[in-house]
C-alpha positions as a Markdown table, in Angstrom:
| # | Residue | x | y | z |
|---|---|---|---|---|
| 1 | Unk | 14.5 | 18.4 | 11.5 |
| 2 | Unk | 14.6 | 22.1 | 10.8 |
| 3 | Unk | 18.5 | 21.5 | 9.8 |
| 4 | Unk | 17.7 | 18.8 | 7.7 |
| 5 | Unk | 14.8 | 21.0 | 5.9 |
| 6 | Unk | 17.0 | 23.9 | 5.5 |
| 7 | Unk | 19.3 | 21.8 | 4.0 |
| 8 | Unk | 16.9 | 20.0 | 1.5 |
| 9 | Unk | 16.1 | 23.6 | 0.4 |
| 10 | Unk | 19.8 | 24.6 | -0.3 |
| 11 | Unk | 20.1 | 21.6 | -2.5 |
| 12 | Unk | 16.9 | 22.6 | -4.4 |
| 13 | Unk | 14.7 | 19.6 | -2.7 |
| 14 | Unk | 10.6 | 20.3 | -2.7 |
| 15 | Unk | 8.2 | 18.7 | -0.8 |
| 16 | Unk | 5.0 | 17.8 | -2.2 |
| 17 | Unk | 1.8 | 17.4 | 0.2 |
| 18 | Unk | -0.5 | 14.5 | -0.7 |
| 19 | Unk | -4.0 | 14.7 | -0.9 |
| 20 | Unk | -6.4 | 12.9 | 1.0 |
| 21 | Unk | -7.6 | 11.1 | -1.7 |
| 22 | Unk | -4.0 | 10.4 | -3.1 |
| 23 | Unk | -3.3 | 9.0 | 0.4 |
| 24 | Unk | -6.5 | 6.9 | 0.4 |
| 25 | Unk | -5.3 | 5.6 | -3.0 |
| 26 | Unk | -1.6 | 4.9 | -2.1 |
| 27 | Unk | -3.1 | 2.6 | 0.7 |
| 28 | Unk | -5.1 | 0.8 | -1.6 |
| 29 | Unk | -2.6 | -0.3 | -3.9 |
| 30 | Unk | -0.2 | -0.9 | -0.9 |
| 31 | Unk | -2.9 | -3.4 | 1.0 |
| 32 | Unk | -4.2 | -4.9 | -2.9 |
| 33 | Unk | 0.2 | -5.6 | -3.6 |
| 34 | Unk | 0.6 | -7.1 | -0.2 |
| 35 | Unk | -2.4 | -9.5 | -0.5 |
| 36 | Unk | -0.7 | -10.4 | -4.0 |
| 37 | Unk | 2.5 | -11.1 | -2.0 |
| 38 | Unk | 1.6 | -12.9 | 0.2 |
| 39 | Unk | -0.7 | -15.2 | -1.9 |
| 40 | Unk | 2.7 | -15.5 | -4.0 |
| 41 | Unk | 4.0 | -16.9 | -0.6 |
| 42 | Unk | 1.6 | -19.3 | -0.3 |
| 43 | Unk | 1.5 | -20.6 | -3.6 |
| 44 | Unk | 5.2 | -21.1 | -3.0 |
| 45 | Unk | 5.0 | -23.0 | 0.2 |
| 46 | Unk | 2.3 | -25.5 | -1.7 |
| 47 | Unk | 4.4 | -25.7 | -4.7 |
| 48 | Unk | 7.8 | -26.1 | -2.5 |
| 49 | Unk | 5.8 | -29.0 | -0.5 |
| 50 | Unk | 4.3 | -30.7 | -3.0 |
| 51 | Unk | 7.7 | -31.3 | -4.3 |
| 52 | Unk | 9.3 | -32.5 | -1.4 |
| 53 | Unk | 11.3 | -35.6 | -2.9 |
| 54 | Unk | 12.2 | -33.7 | -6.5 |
| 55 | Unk | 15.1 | -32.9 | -8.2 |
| 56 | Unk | 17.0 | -30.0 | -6.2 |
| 57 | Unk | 17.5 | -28.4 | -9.5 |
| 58 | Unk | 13.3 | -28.1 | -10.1 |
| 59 | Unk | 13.1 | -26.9 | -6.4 |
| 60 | Unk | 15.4 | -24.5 | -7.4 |
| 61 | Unk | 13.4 | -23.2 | -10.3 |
| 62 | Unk | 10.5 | -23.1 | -8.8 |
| 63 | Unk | 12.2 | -21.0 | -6.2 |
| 64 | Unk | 13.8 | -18.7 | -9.2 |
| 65 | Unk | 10.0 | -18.1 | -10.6 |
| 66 | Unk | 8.2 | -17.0 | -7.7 |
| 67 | Unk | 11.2 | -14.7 | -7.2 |
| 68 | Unk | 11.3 | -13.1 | -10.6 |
| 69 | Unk | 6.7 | -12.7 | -10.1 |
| 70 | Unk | 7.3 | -10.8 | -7.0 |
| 71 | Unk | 9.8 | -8.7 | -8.1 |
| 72 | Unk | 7.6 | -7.8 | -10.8 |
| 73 | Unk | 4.9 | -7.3 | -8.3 |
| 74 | Unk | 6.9 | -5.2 | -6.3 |
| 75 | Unk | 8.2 | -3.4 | -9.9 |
| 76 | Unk | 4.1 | -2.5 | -10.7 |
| 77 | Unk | 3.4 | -1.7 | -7.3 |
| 78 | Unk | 6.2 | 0.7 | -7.3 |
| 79 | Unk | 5.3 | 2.7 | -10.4 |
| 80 | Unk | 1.5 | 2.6 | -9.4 |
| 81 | Unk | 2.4 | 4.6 | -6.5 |
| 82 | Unk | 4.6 | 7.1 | -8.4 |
| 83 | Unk | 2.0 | 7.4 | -10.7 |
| 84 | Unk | -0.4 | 8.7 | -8.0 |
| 85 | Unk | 2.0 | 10.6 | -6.0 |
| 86 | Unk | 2.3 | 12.4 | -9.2 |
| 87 | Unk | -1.4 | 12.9 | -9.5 |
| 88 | Unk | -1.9 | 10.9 | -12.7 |
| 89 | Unk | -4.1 | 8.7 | -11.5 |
């Protein structure tokens, strides 16, 4: 570890030390963006049942929607927490 540090500071790395409250906050967002991901699962699963017997191609797209909503979940999540490791929020 102390190679790896000594390293890091060669290349001109920095470490930044989160607050307490920044930590608190990072957990938040992470447990509020993994409740929205998983109800994205579930809506999926009733979506993907309910359609049993349909068209491949409409499976298919309904597959291609909840993919592109959590991306974008994972996208917001993302940029929350760099907001806050920053100390912006």
């Amino acid at each position: 570890m102390e190679r790896l540090r000594k390293k890091d500071a060669e290349e001109g790395v920095t470490t930044v030390h989160l607050t307490d409250k920044q930590k608190a906050a990072i957990a938040e967002v992470r447990s509020l963006y993994e409740a929205k991901l998983a109800e994205q699962e579930i809506l999926q699963q009733s979506a993907m049942n309910a359609r049993l017997a349909a068209d491949p191609a409409e499976l298919e797209e309904i597959g291609r929607q909840f993919r592109r909503e959590r991306e974008r979940l994972a996208s917001e999540r993302d940029a929350k927490l760099e907001k806050i490791r920053r100390g912006e929020a």
